[in-house]
Structure formats: C-alpha cells, structure tokens
SEPALO-756752 format. One record per residue (C-alpha): residue in three letters; x, y, z. Coordinates in nm, 2 decimals. Example, Ala and Ser with C-alpha at 12.3 -4.5 7.8 and 13.67 -1.06 7.14 Angstrom:
! SEPALO-756752
<'ala' <1.23 -0.45 0.78>>
<'ser' <1.37 -0.11 0.71>>
! end
This chain:
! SEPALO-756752
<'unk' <-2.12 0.97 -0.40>>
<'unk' <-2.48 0.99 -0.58>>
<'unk' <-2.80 1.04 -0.34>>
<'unk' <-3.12 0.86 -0.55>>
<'unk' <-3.45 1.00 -0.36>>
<'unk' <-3.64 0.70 -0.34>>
<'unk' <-4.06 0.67 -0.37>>
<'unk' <-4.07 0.54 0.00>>
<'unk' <-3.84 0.84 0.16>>
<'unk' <-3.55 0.63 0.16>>
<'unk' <-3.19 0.71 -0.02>>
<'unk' <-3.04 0.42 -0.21>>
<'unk' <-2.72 0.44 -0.12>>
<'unk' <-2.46 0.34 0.18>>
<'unk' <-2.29 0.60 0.37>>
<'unk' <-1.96 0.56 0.30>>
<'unk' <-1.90 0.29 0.05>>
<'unk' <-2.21 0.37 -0.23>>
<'unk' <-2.43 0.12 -0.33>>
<'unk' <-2.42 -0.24 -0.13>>
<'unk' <-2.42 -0.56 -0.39>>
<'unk' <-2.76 -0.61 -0.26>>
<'unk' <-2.87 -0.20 -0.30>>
<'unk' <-2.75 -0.31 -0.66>>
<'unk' <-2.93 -0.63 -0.67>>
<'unk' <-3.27 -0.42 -0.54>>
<'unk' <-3.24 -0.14 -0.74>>
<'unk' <-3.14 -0.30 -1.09>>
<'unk' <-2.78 -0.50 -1.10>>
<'unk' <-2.59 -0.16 -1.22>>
<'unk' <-2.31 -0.41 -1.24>>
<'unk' <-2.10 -0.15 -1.51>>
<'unk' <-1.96 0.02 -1.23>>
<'unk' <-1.69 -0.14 -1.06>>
<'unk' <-1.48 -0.04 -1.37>>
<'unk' <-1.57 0.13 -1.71>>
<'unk' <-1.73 -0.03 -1.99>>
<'unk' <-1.44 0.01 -2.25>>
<'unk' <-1.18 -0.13 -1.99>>
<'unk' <-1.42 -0.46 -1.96>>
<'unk' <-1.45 -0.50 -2.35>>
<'unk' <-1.09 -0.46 -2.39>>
<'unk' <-1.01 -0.74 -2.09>>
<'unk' <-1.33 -0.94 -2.33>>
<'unk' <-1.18 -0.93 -2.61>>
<'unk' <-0.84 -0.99 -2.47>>
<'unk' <-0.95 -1.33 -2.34>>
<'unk' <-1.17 -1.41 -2.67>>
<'unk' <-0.81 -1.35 -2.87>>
<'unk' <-0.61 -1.55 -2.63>>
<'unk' <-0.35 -1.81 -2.79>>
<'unk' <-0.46 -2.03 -2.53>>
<'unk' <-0.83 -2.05 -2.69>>
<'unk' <-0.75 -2.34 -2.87>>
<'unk' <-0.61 -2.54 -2.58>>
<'unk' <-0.79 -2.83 -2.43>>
<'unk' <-1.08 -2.77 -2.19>>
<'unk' <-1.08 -2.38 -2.31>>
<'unk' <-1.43 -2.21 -2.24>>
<'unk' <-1.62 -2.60 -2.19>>
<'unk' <-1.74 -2.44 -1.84>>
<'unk' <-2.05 -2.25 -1.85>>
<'unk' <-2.09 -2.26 -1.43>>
<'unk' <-1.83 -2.30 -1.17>>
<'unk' <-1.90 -2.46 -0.85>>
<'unk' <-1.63 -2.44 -0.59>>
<'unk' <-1.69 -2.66 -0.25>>
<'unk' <-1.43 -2.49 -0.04>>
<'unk' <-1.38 -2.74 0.25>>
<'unk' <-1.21 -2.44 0.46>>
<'unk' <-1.00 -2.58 0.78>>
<'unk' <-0.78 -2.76 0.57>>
<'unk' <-0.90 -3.15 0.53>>
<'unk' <-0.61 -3.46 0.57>>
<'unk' <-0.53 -3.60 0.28>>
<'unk' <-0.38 -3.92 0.42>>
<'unk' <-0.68 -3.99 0.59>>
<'unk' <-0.96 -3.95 0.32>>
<'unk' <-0.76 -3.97 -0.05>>
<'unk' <-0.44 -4.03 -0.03>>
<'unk' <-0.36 -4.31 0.23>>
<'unk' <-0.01 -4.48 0.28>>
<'unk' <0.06 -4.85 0.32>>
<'unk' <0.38 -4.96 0.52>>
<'unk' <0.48 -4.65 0.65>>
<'unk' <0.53 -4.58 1.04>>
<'unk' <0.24 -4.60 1.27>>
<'unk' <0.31 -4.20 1.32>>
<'unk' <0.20 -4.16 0.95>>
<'unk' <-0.07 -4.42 0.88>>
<'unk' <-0.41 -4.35 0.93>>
<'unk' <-0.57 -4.49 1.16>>
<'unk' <-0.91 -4.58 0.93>>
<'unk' <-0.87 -4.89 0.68>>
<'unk' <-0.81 -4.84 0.27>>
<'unk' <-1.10 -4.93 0.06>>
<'unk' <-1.08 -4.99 -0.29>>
<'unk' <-1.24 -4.72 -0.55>>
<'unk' <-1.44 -4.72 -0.93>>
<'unk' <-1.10 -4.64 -1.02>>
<'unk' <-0.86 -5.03 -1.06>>
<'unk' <-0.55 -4.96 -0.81>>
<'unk' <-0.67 -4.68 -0.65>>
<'unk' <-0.81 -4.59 -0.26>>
<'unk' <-0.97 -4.42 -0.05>>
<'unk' <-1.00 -4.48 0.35>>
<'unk' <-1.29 -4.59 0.46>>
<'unk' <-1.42 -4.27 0.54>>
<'unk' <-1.54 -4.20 0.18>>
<'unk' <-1.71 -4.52 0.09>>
<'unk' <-1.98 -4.33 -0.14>>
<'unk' <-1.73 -4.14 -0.33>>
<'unk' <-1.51 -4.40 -0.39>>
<'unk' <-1.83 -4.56 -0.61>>
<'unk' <-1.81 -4.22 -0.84>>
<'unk' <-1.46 -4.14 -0.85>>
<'unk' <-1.50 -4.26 -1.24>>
<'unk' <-1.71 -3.89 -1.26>>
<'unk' <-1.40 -3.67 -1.16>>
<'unk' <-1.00 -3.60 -1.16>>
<'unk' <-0.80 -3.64 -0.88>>
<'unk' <-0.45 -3.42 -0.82>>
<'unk' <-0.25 -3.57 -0.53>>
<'unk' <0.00 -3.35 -0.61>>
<'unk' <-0.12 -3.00 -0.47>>
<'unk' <0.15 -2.79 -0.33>>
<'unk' <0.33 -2.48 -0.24>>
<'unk' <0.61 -2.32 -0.01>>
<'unk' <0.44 -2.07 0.28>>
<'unk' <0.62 -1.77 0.28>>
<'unk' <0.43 -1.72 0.57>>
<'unk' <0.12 -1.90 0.42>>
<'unk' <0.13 -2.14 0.69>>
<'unk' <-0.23 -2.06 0.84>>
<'unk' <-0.56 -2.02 0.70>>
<'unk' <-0.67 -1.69 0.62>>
<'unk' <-0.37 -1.61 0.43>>
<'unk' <-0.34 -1.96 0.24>>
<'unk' <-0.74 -1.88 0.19>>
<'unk' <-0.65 -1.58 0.00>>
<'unk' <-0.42 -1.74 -0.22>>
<'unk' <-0.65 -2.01 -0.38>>
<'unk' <-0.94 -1.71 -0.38>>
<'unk' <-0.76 -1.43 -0.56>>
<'unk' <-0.48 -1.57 -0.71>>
<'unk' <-0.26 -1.37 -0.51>>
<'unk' <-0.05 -1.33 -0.19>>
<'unk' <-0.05 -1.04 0.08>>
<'unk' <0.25 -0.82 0.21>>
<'unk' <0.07 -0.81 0.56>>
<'unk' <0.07 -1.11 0.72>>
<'unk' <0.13 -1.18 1.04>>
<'unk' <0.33 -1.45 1.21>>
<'unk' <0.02 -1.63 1.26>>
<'unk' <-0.08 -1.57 0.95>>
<'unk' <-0.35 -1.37 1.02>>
<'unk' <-0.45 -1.09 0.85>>
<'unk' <-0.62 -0.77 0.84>>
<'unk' <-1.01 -0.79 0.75>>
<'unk' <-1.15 -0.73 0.42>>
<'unk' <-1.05 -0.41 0.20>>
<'unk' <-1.15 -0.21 -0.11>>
<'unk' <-0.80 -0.25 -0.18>>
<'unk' <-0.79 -0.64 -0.21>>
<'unk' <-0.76 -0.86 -0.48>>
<'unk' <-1.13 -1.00 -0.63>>
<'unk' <-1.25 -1.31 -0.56>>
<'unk' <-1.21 -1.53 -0.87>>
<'unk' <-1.57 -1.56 -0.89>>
<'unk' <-1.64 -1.18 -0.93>>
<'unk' <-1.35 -1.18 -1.20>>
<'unk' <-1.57 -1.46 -1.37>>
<'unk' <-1.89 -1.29 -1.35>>
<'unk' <-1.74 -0.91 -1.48>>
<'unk' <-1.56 -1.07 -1.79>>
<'unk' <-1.82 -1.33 -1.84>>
<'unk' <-2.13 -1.14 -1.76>>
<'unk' <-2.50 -1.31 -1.75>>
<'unk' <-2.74 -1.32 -2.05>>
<'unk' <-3.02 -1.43 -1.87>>
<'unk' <-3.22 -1.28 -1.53>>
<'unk' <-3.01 -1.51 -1.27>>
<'unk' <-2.79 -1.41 -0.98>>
<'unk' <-2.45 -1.43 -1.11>>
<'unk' <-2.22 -1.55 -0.80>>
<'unk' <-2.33 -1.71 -0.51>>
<'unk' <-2.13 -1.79 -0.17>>
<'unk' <-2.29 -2.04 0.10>>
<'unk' <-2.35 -2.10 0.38>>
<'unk' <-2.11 -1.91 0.57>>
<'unk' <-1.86 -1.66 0.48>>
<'unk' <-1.46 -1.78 0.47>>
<'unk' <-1.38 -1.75 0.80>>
<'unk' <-1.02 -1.78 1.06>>
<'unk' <-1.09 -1.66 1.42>>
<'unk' <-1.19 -1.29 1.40>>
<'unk' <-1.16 -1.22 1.02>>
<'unk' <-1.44 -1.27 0.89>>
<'unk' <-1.49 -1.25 0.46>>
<'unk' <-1.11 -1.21 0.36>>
<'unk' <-1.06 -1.32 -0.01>>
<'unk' <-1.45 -1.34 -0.06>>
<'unk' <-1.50 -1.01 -0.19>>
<'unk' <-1.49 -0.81 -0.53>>
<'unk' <-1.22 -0.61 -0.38>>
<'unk' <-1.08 -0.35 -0.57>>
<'unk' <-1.38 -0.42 -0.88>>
<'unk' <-1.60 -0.27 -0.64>>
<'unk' <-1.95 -0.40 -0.49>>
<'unk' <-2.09 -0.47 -0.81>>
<'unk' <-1.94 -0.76 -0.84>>
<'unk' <-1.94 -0.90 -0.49>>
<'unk' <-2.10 -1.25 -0.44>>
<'unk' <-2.44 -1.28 -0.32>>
<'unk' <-2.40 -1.40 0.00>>
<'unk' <-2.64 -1.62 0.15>>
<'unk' <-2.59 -1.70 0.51>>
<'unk' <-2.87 -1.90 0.75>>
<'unk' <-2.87 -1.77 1.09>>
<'unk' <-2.75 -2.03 1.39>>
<'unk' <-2.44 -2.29 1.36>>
<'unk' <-2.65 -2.60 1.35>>
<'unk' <-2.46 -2.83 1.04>>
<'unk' <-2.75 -3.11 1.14>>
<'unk' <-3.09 -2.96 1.11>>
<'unk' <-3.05 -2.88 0.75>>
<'unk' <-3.07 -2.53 0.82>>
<'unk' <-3.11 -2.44 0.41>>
<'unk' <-3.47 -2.42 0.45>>
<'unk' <-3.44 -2.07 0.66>>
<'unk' <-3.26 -1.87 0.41>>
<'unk' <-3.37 -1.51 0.34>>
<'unk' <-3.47 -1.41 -0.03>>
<'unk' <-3.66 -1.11 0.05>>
<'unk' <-3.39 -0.94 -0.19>>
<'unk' <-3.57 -1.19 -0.47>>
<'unk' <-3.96 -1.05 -0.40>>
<'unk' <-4.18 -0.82 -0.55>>
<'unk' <-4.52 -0.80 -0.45>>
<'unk' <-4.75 -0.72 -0.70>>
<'unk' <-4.80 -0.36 -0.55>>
<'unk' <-4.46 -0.24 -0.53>>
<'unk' <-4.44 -0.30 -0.92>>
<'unk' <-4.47 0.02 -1.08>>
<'unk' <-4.30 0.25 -0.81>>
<'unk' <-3.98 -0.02 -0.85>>
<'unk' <-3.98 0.08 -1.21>>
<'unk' <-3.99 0.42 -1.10>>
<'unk' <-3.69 0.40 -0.88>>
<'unk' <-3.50 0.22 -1.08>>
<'unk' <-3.54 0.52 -1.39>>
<'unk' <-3.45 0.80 -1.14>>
<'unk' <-3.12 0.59 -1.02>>
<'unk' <-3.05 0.54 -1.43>>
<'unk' <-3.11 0.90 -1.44>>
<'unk' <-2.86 0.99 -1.16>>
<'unk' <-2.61 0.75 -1.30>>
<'unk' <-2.63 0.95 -1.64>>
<'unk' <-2.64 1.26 -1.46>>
<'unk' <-2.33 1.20 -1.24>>
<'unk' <-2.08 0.97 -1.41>>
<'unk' <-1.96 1.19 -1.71>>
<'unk' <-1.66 0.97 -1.74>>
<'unk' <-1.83 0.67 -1.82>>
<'unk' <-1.76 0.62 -2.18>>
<'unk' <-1.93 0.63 -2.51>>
<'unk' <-1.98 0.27 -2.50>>
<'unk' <-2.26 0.36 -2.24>>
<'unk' <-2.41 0.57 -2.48>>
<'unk' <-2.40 0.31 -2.83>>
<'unk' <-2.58 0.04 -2.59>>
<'unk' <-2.78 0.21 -2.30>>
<'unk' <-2.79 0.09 -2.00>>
<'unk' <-3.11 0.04 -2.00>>
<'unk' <-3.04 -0.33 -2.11>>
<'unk' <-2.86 -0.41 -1.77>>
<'unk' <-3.18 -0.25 -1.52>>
<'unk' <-3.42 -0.45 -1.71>>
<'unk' <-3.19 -0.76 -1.67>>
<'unk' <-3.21 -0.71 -1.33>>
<'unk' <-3.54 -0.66 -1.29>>
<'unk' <-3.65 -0.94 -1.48>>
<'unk' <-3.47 -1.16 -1.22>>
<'unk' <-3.62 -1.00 -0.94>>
<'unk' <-3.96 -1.01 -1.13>>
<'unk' <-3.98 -1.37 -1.30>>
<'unk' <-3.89 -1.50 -0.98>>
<'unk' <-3.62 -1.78 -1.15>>
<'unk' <-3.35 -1.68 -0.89>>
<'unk' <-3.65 -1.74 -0.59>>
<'unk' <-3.76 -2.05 -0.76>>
<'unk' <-3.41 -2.26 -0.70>>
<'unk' <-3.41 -2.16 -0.32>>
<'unk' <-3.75 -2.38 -0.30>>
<'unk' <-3.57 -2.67 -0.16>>
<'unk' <-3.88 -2.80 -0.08>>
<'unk' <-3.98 -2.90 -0.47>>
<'unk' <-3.66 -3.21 -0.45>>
<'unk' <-3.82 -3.50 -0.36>>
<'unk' <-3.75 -3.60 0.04>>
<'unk' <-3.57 -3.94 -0.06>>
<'unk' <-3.27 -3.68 -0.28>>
<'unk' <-3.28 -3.47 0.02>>
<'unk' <-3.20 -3.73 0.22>>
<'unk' <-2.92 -3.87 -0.02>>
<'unk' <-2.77 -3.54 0.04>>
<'unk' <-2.76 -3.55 0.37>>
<'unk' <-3.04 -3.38 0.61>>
<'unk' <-2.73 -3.11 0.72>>
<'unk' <-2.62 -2.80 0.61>>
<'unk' <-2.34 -2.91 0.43>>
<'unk' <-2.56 -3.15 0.23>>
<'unk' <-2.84 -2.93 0.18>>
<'unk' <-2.60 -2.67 0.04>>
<'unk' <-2.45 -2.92 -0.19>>
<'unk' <-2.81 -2.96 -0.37>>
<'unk' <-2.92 -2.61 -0.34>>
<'unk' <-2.56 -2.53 -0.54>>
<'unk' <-2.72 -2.76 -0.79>>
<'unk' <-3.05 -2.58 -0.82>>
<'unk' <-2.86 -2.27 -0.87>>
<'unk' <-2.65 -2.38 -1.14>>
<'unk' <-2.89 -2.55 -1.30>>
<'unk' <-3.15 -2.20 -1.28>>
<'unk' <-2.81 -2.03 -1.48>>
<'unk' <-2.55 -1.88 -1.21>>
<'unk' <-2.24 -1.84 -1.37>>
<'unk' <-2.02 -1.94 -0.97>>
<'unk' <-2.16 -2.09 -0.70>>
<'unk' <-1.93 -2.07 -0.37>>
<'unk' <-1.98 -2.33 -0.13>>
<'unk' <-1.80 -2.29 0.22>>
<'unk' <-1.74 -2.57 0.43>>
<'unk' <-1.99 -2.47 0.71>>
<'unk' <-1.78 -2.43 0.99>>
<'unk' <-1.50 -2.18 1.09>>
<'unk' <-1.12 -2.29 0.97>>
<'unk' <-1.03 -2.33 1.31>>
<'unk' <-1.32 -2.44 1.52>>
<'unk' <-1.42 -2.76 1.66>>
<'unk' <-1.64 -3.04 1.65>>
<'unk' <-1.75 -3.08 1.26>>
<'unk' <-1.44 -2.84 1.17>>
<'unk' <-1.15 -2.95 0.91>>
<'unk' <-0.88 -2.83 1.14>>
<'unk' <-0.82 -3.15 1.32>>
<'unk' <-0.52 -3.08 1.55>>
<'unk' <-0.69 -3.31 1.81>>
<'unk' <-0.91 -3.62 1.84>>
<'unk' <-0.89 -3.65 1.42>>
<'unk' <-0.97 -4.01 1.43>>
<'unk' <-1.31 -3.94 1.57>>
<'unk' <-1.39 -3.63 1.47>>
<'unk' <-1.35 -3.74 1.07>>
<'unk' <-1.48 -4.07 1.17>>
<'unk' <-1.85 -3.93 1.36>>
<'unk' <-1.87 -3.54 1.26>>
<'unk' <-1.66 -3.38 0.90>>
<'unk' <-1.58 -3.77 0.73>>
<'unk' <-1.94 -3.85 0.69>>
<'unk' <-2.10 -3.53 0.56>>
<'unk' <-1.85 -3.45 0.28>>
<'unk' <-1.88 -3.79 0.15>>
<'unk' <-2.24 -3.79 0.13>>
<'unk' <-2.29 -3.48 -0.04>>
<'unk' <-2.00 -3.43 -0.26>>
<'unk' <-2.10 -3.79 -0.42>>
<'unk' <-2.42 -3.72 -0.44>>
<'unk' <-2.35 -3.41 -0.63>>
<'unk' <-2.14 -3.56 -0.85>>
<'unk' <-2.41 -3.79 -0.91>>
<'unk' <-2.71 -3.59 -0.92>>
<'unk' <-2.57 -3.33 -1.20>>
<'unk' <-2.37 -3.62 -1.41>>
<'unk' <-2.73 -3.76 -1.38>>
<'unk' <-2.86 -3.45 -1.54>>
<'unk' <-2.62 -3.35 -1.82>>
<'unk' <-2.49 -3.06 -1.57>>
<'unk' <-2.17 -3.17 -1.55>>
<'unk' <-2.05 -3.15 -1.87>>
<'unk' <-2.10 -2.78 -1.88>>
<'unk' <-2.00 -2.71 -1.52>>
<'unk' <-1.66 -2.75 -1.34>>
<'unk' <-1.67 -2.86 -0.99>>
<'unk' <-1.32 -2.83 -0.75>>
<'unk' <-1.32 -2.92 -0.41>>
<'unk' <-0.95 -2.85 -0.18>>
<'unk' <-0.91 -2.71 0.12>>
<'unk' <-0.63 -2.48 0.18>>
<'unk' <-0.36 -2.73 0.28>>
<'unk' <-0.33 -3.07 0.39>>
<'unk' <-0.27 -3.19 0.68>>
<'unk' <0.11 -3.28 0.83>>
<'unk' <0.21 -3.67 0.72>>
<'unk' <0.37 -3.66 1.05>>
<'unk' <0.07 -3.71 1.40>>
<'unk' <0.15 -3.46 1.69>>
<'unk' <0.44 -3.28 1.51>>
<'unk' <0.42 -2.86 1.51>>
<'unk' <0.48 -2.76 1.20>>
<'unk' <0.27 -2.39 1.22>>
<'unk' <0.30 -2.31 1.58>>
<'unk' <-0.02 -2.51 1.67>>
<'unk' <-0.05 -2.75 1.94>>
<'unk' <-0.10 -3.10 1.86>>
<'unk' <-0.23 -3.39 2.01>>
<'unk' <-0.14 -3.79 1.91>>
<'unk' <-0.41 -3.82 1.73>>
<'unk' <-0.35 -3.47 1.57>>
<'unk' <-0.20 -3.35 1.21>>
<'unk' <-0.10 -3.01 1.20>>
<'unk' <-0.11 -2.77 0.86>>
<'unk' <0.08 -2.94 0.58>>
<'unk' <0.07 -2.69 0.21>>
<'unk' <0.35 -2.91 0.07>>
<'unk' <0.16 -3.20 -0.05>>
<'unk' <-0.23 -3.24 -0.05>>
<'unk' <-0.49 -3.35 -0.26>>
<'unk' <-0.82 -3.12 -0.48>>
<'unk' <-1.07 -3.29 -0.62>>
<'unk' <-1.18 -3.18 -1.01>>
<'unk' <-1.44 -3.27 -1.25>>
<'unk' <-1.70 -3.18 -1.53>>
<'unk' <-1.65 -2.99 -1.82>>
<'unk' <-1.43 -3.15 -2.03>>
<'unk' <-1.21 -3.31 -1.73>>
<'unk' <-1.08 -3.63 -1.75>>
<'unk' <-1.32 -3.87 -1.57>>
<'unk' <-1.12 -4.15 -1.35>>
<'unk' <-0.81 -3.98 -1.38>>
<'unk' <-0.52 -3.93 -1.07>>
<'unk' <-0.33 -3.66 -1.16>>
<'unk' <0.02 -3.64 -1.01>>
<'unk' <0.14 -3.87 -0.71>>
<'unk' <0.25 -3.82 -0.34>>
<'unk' <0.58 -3.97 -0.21>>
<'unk' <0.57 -4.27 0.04>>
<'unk' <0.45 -4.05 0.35>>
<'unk' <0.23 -3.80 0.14>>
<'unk' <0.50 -3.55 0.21>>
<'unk' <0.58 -3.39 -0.12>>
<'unk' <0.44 -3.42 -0.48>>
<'unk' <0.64 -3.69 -0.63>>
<'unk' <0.48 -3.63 -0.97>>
<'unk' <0.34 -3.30 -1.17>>
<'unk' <0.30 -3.07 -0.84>>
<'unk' <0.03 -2.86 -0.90>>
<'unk' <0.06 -2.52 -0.72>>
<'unk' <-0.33 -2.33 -0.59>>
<'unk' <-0.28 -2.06 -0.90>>
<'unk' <-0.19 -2.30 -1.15>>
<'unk' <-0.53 -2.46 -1.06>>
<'unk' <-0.72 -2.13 -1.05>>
<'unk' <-0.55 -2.06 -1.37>>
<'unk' <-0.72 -2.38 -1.48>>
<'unk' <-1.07 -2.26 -1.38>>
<'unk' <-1.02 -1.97 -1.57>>
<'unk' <-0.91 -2.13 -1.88>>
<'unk' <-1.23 -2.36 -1.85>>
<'unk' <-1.43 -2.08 -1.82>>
<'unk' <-1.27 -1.94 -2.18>>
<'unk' <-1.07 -1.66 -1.99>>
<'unk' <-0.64 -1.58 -2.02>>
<'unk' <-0.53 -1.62 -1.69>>
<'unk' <-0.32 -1.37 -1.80>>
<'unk' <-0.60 -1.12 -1.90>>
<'unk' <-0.50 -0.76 -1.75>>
<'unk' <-0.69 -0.61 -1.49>>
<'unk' <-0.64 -0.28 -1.32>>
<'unk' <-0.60 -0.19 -0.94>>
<'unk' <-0.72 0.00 -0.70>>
<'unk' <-0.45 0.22 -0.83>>
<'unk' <-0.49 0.18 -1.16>>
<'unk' <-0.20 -0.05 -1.20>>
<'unk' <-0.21 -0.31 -1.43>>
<'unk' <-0.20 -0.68 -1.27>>
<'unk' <-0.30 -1.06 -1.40>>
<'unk' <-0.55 -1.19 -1.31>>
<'unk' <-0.34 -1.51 -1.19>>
<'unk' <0.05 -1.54 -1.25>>
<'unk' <0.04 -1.89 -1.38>>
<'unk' <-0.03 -2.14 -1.64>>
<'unk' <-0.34 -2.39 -1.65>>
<'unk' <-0.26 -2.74 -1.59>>
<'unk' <-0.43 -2.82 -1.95>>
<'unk' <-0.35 -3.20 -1.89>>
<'unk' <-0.64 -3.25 -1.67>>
<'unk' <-0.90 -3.20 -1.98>>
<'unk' <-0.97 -3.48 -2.19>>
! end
C-alpha cells in the first residue's frame, strides 16, 4: 500500500483495501490498476480479433443499460399469460392485446404493450438451480457470468469479496474504456440486495476498485416521492478554489504511482499516464457527469410520464446518463429481493400487490424509456435488458424453494421466465422462444442468463470468450457461453 500526503493533511488512501472507486474518482480515475496495462491490450485486442466480429449485432452497443427488476417478477402475470389452463395457473388480471398482432400482455402493462414494436421479447429464459434457487446466488449468476461453490441451502451467501467474479459492467468499462470525461458505470438506486447481503455480484471483484460502479444511492426507502432529486454528487464538484491544489494532488499521487509500481509495464511508459488523470479531471472539472444528475432541466410533464417515483425517476436519469456518454448504467429495482409492499418477491397477496404497488411503476417507466430514447436516436446505439432473476412458479401456493406461500402466492420459478431486450441492432417486435401451456419450461430456443450476458457482450464488440485473470492469476472467460446472435436484426 502507497500513502499520497495530501495539500489538506489528509492521506488518499483506505486502510486496508487502497484507494476506494470514489478516492479514484477524486483524485484522477487511475483506472490502470486493477490489472496491468499489457494484460488489458492483450484481452483488447483479443476481442477486436474475435471470429465472432463479424456476427450480427457485434459491437452496435455503445451504452448498456440494465433495469435489474431484483425479487424475481411473474411472468404469467405481466408477459407471458396462459389461456385455458387451471384456475391454479391463470392469472388472475385479464390479457390485453399488444403493438405486436397475436401477442399479450395482462392488463398490468397497458403502456408497454403500445411499444412492444421498440424491443425483443425471450419467453424462453431458463436454467437448472444447482442450488440457485434464491436470490442472491441466481443474482450472481446473471451479474458475473458465473456460479459460487458456497452457497447455502437457502441460497444465501457470503457478502462481497476481492475474490469475486466482476460485475459485467466493470468487465465492459476495463476492456472498453471511456474516450471522453464521463463516469463509466453507474448502479441506481440501491445496491442488489437479499436479506443481510448487501452488494454481492455488484462489484469489480477480483479487477480491483478501479473498476467498481459508481454507486449512487438516495438515502430513505420512499419508491413514491421521487426521491432522485436528493442524490449526492459532491464527488462531481470543484469549486473554483480548490482548482490548483487538486492539480497538485493529483501530480504527487502520479508521482507515487511511478515511484512505487515498478512492475507496471513499459506500456506505462510509451503512453504516460498522464492521459488518464487529465481524463478524470476533465470530468470532475467540465461538470458533464454533474450536468445529467440535474433532473430538474426535463420538463415536469416527461417527469411525470415517468412516473413521480423512484423507480421512474431512475428510469430517466439512466437516460441522461447515457445520453451524457456512460458506457453501463445499472438500474436496481428499488426495493430489497425479498421485502414487501412494492417488492418483486410476491409469495403473498400478488394480485394486489402487482395490481396497486410493483405492476404500475415498471410499466410506466420502462415504456417510457423505451420511448423517450427511440424518440431520441439513443436506442439504436444502446442495448437495454430488463429480467429479474427467475420467474415466478406456474403453479399458486406451491413451495418450490422452501418459501411459504399463500393462494394468491407464486413461489421462485428459474425454469421458464421471460427478459425483455432492445436497441442496438435488436430485432424490434420480435418474441423470441415460447413457454409451454403453463409457462413451465421453454418450449422453444431456451435461453440460459450467460447465454444472454454473452449477448451483451457481443453487442458491446467483446468475445465472451475473451480471457481474464483471477485473483490468482488463473485464467477464466469472461462468460462460458455463446450469444444468442438471433435476436439482432
């Protein structure tokens, strides 16, 4: 560990981790040293070479904007509904007809079933447990790409480590790093969340802090007050003061860096990284990155047709980000996997609680998302996916996880569910696979959580395949699976 004296008495670094993302962020987005420079050029070129660059959909995603609707949402009572099946599988809300001739929705979504022509969906998400059967592990999956040896029967598991597998988004922002003064990858408005573990699959893991989102996280639990216009960005100022001994700061931690990391390699030396301090400095200084948090600018009647909640407000805020340049925008359904009231997790009272609380949130800001960047030209150069981590059991007050479950309950259901996906070169209108009569199992092109990562990857122009290195310096993929290349025009 490096100590950098600061101007102001203070040492930039953490006691027993380094530098924080946000000492980086302050200090000048040193975001070389999660791994050396040589190893990331080799990974760049790698991808650049890769037989799959002249697939469909390769590289057509300049901005990836995940709306993670954590708690696991039912499929059979928002996308996917069944007709003449028992009254233990129907839904209980009526079928509405969508953009798209022959297919529907329930009557929960009635404003994205007038913009399902913008996007793809796959009915055919699915994949066996193996002790994936709750969230936080089934969370990790669809985040890293991989699975964990420790998980418990609940399917909990420990809390965040160096040693864990990166997010995708900070394997998107390391091999595809920004050319222009933005923050790079963005999580909101609460962290992934089951019970007590808090942040599990959210992190840069074993890339180290560099790469770890920028998390921004409004205090309280309110979803209906909107609660976007409290968030902090004091990482984003600079007063006019504070200038020059910034600058001075930022040299002595270059400086130290030179100093005390021989190993980095010679690479460092052809470039500088002088290039990479002034980068960040330029988007603390030009105040780009502050600009898009000034929700205040959008014009009160698109506020509204977001939706004056947290969910809503995060949707358009995700669009003011991608639009100022960040590369992945993380949006988490704002309430904990397994909480009440507004949660996804519907073991009890569903009917009311996606008829009065979740139901009417997602479908107002997710269609006016798709609308406001299709609107915009945004969408043809950013990919948006929305899934949960499983469905929800086709079967009402049935334990399939261990969970108690009421009447008017669906338990956790990874063998059939449905992920919404669209921009950048994906097929607009499309359905992609098919459910059996009950919603049970795919009956049609199942599509497993890596294969779709792998997909997001591939739009983003990088081999799913491309090697990275663990925390032991053992050479892993970054997904073990193919893209689903089909879903691209």
């Amino acid at each position: 560990m490096f100590r950098i004296p600061g101007a102001l008495g203070k040492d930039v670094c953490d006691k027993d981790l380094g530098m924080t993302r946000r000492d980086i962020l302050r200090v000048g987005g040193a975001s070389m040293m999660g791994l050396t420079l040589n190893g990331m050029f080799r990974a760049q070129a790698a991808s650049a070479n890769s037989a799959a660059a002249g697939r469909a959909g390769w590289g057509k995603a300049k901005h990836v904007l995940m709306i993670y609707l954590q708690g696991g949402p039912s499929h059979l009572d928002l996308w996917d509904p069944k007709e003449n099946v028992p009254d233990k599988v129907r839904s209980a809300f009526k079928t509405i007809p969508t953009k798209v001739p022959g297919h529907h929705f329930t009557e929960i979504l009635p404003q994205l079933a007038k913009v399902n022509d913008k996007f793809t969906m796959i009915n055919s998400m699915s994949y066996t447990p193996n002790g994936l059967f709750n969230h936080t592990a089934a969370i990790y999956q669809i985040m890293t790409g991989y699975t964990t040896d420790k998980v418990s029967p609940s399917g909990q598991l420990e809390p965040p480590s160096p040693k864990d597998f990166p997010n995708f988004g900070s394997n998107i922002i390391r091999l595809k790093p920004m050319d222009e003064p933005m923050l790079p990858f963005v999580m909101l408005p609460r962290p992934l969340q089951e019970s007590n573990v808090v942040g599990k699959g959210g992190t840069a893991g074993f890339l180290g802090k560099a790469y770890d989102p920028y998390t921004l996280y409004p205090d309280g639990d309110d979803l209906d007050m909107g609660k976007m216009d409290r968030i902090k960005i004091e990482d984003l100022q600079l007063r006019p003061d504070l200038f020059s001994v910034r600058l001075q700061r930022r040299a002595k931690l270059r400086d130290a860096i030179n100093d005390q990391m021989p190993t980095i390699e010679a690479a460092v030396k052809d470039m500088s990284l002088d290039s990479y301090y002034n980068q960040a400095l330029n988007l603390i200084a030009s105040g780009r990155a502050r600009d898009a948090f000034a929700l205040d600018r959008e014009s009160p009647k698109l506020r509204d047709r977001y939706g004056r909640n947290t969910f809503g407000q995060s949707c358009m805020l995700a669009r003011r980000l991608i639009e100022a340049g960040t590369r992945v925008v993380e949006l988490i359904w704002p309430k904990v996997a397994n909480s009440d009231n507004h949660s996804w997790d519907h073991h009890v009272g569903l009917t009311q609680r996606m008829k009065n609380q979740s139901g009417p949130m997602l479908d107002q800001g997710l269609s006016a998302l798709f609308e406001d960047l299709d609107a915009s030209g945004l969408l043809d150069e950013t990919l948006v996916v929305a899934l949960g981590e499983f469905g929800r059991s086709p079967e009402k007050g049935v334990s399939t996880s261990g969970n108690g479950n009421s009447a008017d309950g669906r338990d956790h259901w990874p063998y059939c569910y449905t992920a919404v996906i669209g921009g950048a070169g994906i097929k607009r209108g499309y359905i992609h696979g098919k459910s059996d009569k009950t919603g049970s199992a795919p009956a049609e092109d199942p599509v497993h959580p890596m294969e779709l990562l792998a997909t997001i990857y591939h739009a983003v122009g990088i081999d799913p395949e491309t090697i990275v290195f663990n925390h032991l310096n053992q050479p892993r993929e970054l997904v073990k699976a193919k893209p689903v290349t089909k879903l691209f025009a």
